[in-house]
C-alpha positions in Angstrom: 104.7 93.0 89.7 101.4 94.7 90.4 98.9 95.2 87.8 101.4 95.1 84.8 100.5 92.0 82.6 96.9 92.9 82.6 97.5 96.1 80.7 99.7 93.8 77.7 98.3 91.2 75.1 99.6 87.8 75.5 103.1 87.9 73.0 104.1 91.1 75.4 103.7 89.3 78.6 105.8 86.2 77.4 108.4 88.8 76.9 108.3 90.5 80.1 108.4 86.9 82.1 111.1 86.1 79.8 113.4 88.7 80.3 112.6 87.7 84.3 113.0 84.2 84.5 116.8 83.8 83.4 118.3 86.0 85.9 116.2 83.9 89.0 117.9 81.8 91.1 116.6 78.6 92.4 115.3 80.4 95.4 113.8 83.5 94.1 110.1 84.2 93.3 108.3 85.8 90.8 104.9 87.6 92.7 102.3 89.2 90.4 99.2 90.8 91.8 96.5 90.9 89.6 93.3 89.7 88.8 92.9 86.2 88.6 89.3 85.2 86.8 87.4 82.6 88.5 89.8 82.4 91.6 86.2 82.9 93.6 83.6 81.2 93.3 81.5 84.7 92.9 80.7 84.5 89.4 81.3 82.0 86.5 84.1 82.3 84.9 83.2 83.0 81.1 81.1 86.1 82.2 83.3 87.9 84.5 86.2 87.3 82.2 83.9 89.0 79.3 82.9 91.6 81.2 86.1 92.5 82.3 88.1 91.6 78.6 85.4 94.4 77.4 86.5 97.0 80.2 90.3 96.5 79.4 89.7 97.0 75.6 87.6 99.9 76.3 90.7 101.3 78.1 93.8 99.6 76.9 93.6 99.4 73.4 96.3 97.8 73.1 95.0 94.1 73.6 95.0 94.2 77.3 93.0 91.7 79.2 92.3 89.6 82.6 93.2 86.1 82.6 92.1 83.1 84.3 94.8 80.9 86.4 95.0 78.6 83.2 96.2 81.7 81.2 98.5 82.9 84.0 100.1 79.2 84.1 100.4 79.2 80.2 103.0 82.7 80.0 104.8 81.6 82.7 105.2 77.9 81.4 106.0 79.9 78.2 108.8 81.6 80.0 110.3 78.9 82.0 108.5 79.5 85.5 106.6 76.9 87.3 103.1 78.5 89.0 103.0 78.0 92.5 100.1 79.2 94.1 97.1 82.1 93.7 96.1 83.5 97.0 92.7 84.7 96.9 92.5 88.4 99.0 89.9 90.2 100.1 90.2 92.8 97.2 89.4 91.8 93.2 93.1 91.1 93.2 95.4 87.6 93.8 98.6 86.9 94.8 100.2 84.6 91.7 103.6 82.8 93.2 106.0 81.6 90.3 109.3 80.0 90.4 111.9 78.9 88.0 112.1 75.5 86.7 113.7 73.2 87.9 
């Protein structure tokens, strides 16, 4: 999924993982690309994250925001997927692996 939790608030997104994770096998793979805060070491955390929650109110009123890797782990904990890895890429975005638990 590619850019689609960013744009909900954090009750949506559990959802949305939710209704994903029970239809996985043991093999498949959840992949989300999407900005991960403080997955560089460009800018601390707690300012980029600000800056960027303030741009995604600004245009997703809806309660939209960027999350760090802890917040990515916490929804997909919530929906019964294990985080695997965030691969930094050359662009503002990361690759997020997730897999069901085991």
């Amino acid at each position: 999924m590619k850019h689609i939790l960013h744009d909900w608030p954090d009750k949506e997104c559990k959802q949305i993982l939710s209704n994903i994770a029970p239809v996985l096998s043991s093999t498949d793979r959840v992949i989300l690309i999407d900005s991960v805060i403080g997955s560089s070491d460009l800018e601390p955390i707690e300012a980029i994250k600000l800056q960027m929650d303030l741009g995604m109110l600004i245009s997703c009123p809806s309660g939209a925001q960027e999350r760090t890797e802890a917040e990515f782990r916490a929804l997909l904990d919530h929906a019964g997927l294990d985080l695997v890895s965030v691969t930094n890429t050359k662009s503002f975005v990361s690759v997020v692996e997730a897999r069901p638990r085991k």
